[in-house]
C-alpha positions as CSV (number, residue, x, y, z in Angstrom):
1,X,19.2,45.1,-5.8
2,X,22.5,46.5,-5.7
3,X,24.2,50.2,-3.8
4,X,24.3,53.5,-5.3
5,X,28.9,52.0,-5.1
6,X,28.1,49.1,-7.2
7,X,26.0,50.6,-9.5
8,X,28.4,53.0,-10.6
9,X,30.8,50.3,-10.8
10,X,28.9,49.0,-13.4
11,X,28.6,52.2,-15.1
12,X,24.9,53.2,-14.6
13,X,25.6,56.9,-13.2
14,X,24.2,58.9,-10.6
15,X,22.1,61.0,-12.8
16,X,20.5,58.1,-14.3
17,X,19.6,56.7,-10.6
18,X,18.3,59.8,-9.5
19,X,15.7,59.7,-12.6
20,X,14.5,56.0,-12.4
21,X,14.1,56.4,-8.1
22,X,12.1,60.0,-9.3
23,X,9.7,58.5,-11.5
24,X,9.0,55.8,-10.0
25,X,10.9,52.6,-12.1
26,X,13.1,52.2,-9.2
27,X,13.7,52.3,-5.4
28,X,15.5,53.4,-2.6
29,X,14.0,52.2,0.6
30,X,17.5,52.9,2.5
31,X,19.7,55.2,1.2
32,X,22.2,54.4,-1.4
33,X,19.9,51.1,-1.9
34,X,18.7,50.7,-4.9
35,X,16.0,48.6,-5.7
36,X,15.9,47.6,-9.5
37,X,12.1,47.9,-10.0
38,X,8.6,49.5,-8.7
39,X,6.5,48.3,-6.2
40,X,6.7,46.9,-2.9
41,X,9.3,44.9,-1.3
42,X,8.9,41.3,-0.7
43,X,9.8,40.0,2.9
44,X,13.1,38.5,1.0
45,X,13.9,41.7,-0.4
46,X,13.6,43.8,2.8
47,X,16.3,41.3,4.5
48,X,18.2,41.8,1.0
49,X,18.5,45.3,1.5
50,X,18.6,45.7,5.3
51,X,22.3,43.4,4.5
52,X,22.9,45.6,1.8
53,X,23.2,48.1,3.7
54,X,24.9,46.7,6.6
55,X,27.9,45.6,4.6
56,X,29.6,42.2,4.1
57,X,30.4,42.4,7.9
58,X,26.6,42.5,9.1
59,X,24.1,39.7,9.7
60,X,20.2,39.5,10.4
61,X,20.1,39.4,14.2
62,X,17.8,39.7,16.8
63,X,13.7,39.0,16.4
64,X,14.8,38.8,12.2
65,X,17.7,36.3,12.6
66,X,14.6,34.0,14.6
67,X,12.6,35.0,12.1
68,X,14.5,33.7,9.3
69,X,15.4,30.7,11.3
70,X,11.9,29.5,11.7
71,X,11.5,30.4,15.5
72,X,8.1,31.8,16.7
73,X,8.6,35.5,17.0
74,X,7.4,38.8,15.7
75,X,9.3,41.3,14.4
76,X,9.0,45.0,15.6
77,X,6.5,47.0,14.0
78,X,7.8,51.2,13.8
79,X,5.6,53.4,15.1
80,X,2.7,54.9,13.3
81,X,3.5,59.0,13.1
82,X,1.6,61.3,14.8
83,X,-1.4,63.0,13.5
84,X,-1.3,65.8,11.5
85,X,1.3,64.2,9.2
86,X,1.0,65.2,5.2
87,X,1.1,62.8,2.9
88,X,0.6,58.8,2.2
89,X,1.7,56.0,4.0
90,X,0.7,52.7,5.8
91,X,2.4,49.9,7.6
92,X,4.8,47.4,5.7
93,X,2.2,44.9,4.3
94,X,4.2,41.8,5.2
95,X,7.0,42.5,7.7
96,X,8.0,45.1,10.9
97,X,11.6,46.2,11.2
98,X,14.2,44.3,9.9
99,X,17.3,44.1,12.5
100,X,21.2,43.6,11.5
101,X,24.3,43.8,13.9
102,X,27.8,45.1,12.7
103,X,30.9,44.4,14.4
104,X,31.7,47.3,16.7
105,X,33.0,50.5,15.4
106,X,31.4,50.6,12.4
107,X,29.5,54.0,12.6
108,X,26.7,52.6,10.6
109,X,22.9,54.2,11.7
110,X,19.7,52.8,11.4
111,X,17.7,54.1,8.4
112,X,14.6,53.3,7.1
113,X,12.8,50.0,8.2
114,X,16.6,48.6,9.1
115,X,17.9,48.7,13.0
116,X,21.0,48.3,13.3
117,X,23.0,46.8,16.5
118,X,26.9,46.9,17.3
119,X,28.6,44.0,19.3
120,X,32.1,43.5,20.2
121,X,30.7,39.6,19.9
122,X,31.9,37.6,16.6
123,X,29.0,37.4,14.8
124,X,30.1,34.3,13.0
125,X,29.6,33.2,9.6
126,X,26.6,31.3,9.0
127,X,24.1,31.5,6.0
128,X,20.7,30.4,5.7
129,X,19.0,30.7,2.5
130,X,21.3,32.7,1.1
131,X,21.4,35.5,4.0
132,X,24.3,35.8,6.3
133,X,22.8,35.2,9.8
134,X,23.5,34.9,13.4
135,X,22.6,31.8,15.0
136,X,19.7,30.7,16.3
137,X,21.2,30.8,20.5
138,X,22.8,34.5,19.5
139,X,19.3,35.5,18.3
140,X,17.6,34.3,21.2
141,X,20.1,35.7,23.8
142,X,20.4,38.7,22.4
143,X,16.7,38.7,22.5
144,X,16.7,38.3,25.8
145,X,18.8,40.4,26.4
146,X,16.7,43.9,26.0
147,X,13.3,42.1,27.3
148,X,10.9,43.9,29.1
149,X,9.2,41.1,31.1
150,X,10.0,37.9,32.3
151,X,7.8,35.7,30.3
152,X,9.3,36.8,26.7
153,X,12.5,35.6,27.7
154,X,11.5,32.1,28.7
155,X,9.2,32.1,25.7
156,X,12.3,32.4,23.4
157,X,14.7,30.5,25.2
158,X,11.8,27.5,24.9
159,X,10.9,28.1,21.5
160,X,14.6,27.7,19.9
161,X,15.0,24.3,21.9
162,X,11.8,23.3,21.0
163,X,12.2,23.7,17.6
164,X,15.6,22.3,17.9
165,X,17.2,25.5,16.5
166,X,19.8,25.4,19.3
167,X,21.2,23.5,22.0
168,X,21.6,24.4,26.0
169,X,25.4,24.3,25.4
170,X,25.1,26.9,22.8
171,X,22.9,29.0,25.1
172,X,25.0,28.7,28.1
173,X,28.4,29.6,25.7
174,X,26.4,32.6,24.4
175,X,25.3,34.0,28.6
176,X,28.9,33.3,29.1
177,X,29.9,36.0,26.1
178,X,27.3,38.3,27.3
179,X,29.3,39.0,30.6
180,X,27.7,41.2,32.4
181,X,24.9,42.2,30.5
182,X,23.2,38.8,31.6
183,X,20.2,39.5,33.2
184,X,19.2,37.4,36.1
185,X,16.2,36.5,33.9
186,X,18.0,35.2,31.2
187,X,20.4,33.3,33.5
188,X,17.6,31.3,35.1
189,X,15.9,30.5,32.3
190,X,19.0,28.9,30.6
191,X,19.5,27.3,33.7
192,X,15.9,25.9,33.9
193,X,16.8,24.6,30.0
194,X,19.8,22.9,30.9
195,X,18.0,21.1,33.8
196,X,15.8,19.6,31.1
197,X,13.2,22.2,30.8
198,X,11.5,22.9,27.3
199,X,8.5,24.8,28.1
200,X,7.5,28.3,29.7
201,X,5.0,26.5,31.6
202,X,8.0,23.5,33.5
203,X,9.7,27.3,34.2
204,X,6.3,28.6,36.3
205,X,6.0,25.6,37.8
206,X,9.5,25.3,39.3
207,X,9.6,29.2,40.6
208,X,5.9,28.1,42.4
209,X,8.2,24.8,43.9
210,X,10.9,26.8,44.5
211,X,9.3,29.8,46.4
212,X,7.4,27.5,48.6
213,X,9.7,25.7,49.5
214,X,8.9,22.7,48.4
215,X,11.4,19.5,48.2
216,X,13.0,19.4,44.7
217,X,11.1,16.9,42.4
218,X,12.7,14.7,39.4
219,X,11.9,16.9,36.9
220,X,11.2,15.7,33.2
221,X,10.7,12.4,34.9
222,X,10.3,8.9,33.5
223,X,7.1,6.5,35.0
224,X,7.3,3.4,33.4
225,X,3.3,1.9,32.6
226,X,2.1,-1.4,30.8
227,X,0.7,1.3,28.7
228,X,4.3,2.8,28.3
229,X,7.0,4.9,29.3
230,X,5.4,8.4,29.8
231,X,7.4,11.4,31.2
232,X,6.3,14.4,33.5
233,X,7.3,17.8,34.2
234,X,7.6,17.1,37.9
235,X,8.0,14.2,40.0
236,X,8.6,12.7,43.6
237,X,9.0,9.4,43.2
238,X,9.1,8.5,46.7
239,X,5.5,10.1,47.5
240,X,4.4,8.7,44.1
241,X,3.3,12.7,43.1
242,X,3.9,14.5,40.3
243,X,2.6,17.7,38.5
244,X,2.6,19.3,35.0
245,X,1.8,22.7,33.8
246,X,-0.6,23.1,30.7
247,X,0.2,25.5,28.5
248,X,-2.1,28.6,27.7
249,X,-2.5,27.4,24.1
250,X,-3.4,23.3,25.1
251,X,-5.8,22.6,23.0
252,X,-6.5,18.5,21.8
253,X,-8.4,17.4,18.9
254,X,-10.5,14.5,19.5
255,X,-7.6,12.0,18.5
256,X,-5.0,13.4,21.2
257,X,-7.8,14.5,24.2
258,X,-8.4,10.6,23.4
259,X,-4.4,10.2,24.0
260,X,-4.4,12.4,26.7
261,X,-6.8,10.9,28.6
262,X,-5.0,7.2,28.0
263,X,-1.7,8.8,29.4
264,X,-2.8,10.1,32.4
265,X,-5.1,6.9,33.4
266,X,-2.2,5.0,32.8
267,X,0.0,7.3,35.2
268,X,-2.6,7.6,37.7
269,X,-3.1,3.4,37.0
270,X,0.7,3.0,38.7
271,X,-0.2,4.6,41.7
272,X,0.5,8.2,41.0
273,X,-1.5,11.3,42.1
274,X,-0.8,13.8,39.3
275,X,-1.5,17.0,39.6
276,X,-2.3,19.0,36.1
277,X,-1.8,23.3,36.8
278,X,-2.7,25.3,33.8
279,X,0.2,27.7,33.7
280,X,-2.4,31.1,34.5
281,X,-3.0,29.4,37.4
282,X,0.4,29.4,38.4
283,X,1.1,32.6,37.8
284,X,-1.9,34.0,39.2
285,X,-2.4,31.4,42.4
286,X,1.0,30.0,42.8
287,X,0.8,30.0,46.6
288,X,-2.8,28.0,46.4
289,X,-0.8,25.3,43.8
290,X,1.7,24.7,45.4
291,X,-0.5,24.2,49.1
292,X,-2.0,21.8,47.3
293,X,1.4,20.0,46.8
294,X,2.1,20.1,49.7
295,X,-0.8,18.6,51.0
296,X,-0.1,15.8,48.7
297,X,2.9,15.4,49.9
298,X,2.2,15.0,53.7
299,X,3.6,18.2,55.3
């Protein structure tokens, strides 16, 4: 893969590129981006020319920079065109749109399957794989950033500590570059993450505290068994309660519903009333959830 530049460069001229991208040999998914054979594009090969054509200055970025990082996201898919449209064509078989971002001021538009972004930001110089990236707390933040609901952006600020792909002091440095465009969203999710919260589910839970008015808990708490040290999302150690959200996606094979079950008799064996909210729940009867708190907690 190479650019109409290069190529010529190396002496293969324009009349000879026009040919091989006519019949076929070669391609030219973005213009001036030559690919060097026929077919489709591999996933590789479609972040290879998205870069290609973003210049040594631009980096995968956004949903592709999570992508490539191994965070759980989906790319953008374009939309399908209208009806009425001559001519063949179908959705990429393997990948939506590829994003980049270019330092600002490069006049540089989106083309093809490639988006591309400006940022007065420093993009940095990392490279993963062989692709020149953003990191994994730029990714997510700028994610964030240009979210539509509240859940997404929890969802990636979770997934990247999770998965260990960034830390909360990365996070909070990035929010802090972002200035203004910091949407309260994204602020209080960092903020739930750097008081030790790694799941969307910890974040409903606390809003459904928080909103009731309920005393602030220990959260990511330590209770101490014979059984072992076990920890839980939320805890008053004083009234001996705590509570955990489950996760839409909690499903146990045999061997951990076994686990499971041995955690919680051994919480519930010291003494504590635990209270287990699936996270719908929450979102959909936080007031009920959290009366039920308070009931446990002696109002």
């Amino acid at each position: 893969m190479a650019h109409r530049r290069e190529l010529r460069v190396l002496g293969v001229g324009k009349d000879r590129i026009r040919r091989a991208v006519h019949a076929g040999r070669w391609l030219e998914p973005i213009p001036g981006v030559i690919v060097l054979h026929s077919g489709s594009l591999t996933r590789r090969e479609r972040l290879v020319a998205a870069l290609t054509w973003a210049g040594d200055e631009g980096r995968l970025s956004h949903t592709s920079a999570l992508h490539h990082l191994g965070a759980r996201i989906e790319e953008p898919v374009a939309l399908r065109r209208v009806a009425g449209v001559r001519g063949q064509y179908e959705p990429p078989p393997d990948a939506g749109l590829v994003q980049v971002t270019v330092p600002h001021g490069r006049h540089l538009e989106s083309a093809g399957f490639v988006v591309v972004h400006q940022t007065r930001r420093p993009l940095g110089e990392l490279v993963v794989d062989g692709l020149r990236t953003t990191s994994a707390a730029r990714a997510a933040i700028d994610v964030a950033l240009t979210a539509t609901r509240r859940q997404d952006v929890d969802h990636v600020i979770a997934d990247v500590l999770q998965k260990g792909l960034a830390r909360v002091e990365d996070l909070v440095d990035e929010v802090r570059l972002a200035g203004r465009r910091a949407t309260s969203w994204l602020k209080d999710a960092v903020a739930d993450a750097a008081r030790g919260m790694r799941s969307v589910g910890e974040s409903d839970l606390r809003r459904v505290i928080v909103s009731a008015g309920l005393p602030e808990p220990e959260w990511g708490a330590e209770i101490v068994t014979p059984a072992g040290t076990y920890f839980v999302d939320a805890y008053w150690r004083a009234r001996r309660v705590a509570a955990e959200a489950d996760g839409a996606a909690f499903h146990l094979s045999a061997a951990d519903w076994e686990g499971d079950l041995r955690r919680q008799n051994a919480i519930q064996g010291e003494g504590v009333r635990l209270f287990r909210f699936p996270v719908r729940r929450l979102r959909s009867a936080g007031p009920r959830c959290a009366e039920e708190l308070w009931q446990a907690l002696g109002r």
